[in-house]
N, C-alpha and C positions, 0 to 999 in steps of 0.2 A: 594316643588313642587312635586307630583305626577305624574307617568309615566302611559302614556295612553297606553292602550293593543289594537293592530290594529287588532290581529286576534279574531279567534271566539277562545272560551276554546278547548282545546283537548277533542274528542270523545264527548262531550255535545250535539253534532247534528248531527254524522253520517259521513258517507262520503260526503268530497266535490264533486263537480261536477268533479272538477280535477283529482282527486283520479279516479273516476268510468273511466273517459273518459283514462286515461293511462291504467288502467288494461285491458280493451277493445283493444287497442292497442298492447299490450303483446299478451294477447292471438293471435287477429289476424295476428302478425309476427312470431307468433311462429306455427300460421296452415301455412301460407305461407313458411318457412324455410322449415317443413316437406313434404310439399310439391314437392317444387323446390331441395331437397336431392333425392326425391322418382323418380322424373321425370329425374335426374341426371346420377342415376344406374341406371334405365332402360337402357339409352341412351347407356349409356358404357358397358353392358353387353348385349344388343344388337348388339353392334357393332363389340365385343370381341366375340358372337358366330358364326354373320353371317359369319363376315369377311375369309369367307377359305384359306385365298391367303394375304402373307404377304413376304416382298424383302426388302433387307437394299443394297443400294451401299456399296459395298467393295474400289475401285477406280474407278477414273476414268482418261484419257489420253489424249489429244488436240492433232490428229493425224496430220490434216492439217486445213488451213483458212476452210476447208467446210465438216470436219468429227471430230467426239469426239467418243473415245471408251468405256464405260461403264463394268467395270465389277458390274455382278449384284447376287446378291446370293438369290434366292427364296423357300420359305418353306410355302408347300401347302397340303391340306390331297391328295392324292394318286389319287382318283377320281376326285378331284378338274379339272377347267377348269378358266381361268383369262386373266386377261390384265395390268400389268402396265403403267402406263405411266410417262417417262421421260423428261427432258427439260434441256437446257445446255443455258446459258447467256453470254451476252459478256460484255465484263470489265466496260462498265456501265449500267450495270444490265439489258439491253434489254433479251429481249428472242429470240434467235438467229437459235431455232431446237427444235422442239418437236415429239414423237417417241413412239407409241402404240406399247409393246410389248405381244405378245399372247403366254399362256403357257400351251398349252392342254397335254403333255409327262404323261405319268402315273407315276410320281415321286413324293414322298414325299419332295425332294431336288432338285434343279436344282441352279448348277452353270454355269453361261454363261457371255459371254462380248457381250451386242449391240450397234452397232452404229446406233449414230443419224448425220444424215446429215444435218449443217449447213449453213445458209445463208450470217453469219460472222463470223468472226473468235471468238474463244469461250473462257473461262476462268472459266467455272465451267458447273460442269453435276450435276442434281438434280432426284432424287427421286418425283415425285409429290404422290404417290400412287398406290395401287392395288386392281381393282374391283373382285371378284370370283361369277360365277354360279354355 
């Protein structure tokens, strides 16, 4: 008995449709990769130049049922002028206080503790961010 050959010979006729139609698709994930890397770093070296106004919580303290005390450590160029804002939750994850603070001081550093005035009683103080003009 003789074994029948389902495909076509190798290289006898070119590329398959198959072949052409993957290579097509390479290429095109490989412009969209470069792409979406290029659009990436911009994003983040955008954000790392704009951004003049940058704070890390140090602590924070659950003074009473309707105040949390934040200490807050800010690091901003000199001229800079900003606003963080904060927010403190209560023990099931409500948002319980939230607290615009504005940081015009002509200081490269500012340590400070703010309070945010609560509406229940609190169990954590958060960081949300800092905007700078």
């Amino acid at each position: 008995m003789s074994a029948v050959r389902e495909q076509l010979p190798e290289g006898r006729y070119g590329r398959s449709a198959d072949e052409r139609a993957d290579r097509k698709l390479k290429i095109a994930g490989a412009v969209l990769g470069v792409l979406f890397l290029g659009m990436m770093g911009w994003f983040g070296w955008h954000y790392v130049v704009e951004n003049k106004i940058s704070a890390e919580t140090i602590k924070f303290d659950v003074v009473s049922d309707t105040e949390v005390q934040v200490h807050l450590e800010v690091r901003k160029d000199v001229d800079a002028q900003g606003v963080c804002t904060l927010r403190s939750r209560s023990e099931d994850g409500a948002e319980v206080g939230r607290k615009d603070a504005r940081f015009d001081e002509a200081k490269s550093r500012i340590d400070t503790i703010v309070s945010i005035r609560t509406t229940a009683r609190a169990t954590s103080a958060e960081l949300v961010g800092c905007t700078g003009s």
